[in-house]
Structures are given as structure tokens and as C-alpha cells.
C-alpha positions, 0 to 999 in steps of 0.5 A: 898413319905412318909417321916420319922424320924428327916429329914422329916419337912426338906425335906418337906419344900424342897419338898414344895419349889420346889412344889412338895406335893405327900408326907406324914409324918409319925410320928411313929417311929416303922419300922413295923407301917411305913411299915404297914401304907404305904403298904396301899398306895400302889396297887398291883404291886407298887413297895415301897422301903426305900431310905434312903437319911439322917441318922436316928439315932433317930429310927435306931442303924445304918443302918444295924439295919435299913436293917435288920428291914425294910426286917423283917417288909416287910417279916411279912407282 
């Protein structure tokens, strides 16, 4: 899990509290770093999807913006 935005301290104390410490943050704020930083992580044939589960008003206009920029940056790669 990589984790973004405002949100992502939050979830990570959630996700510490349950134990579960497969995540990072991420602290850029570019859609097209984020994408390009964790297409690294991922091998051939894993599968990365953006699974909002928060607003992220403090990178995104709206989640249309953040559609539209997360299939452009996965396409320019």
C-alpha cells in the first residue's frame, strides 16, 4: 500500500494499530511521480490500482481531476 496526501499519517497509525506495516508514504504530491515511484514496487503482471478511500483535496480539484491524472500518468508510462 502506498499511501498519499493529507489522509496518509492517519491511515498509517490505523494500519500500525492493527499491525499491518506493508505501506509507505509517499510525500510528493505530482500524480505522475506517485505513479512513476510505485510502478517500481510493482513486478510484471501485478496489478496497481488508485483506490481512493479519502478526499484529496490537498492534491486534487476533484475526483474527476484525480481520474483523468492518475489514466494519464499510468498511460505516459
Amino acid at each position: 500500500i502506498v499511501l498519499i496526501g493529507a489522509s496518509a499519517k492517519r491511515v498509517a497509525g490505523a494500519l500500525d494499530e492493527v499491525g499491518f506495516s506493508n505501506y509507505q508514504i509517499e510525500t510528493s504530491k505530482n500524480l505522475n511521480e506517485i505513479v512513476s515511484s510505485v510502478s517500481h514496487l510493482a513486478k510484471a503482471g501485478d496489478a496497481v490500482i488508485l483506490s481512493p478511500g479519502f478526499p484529496s483535496f490537498d492534491i486534487f480539484k476533484d475526483f474527476e481531476e484525480r481520474g483523468l491524472l492518475y489514466k494519464a500518468a499510468v498511460n505516459a508510462l
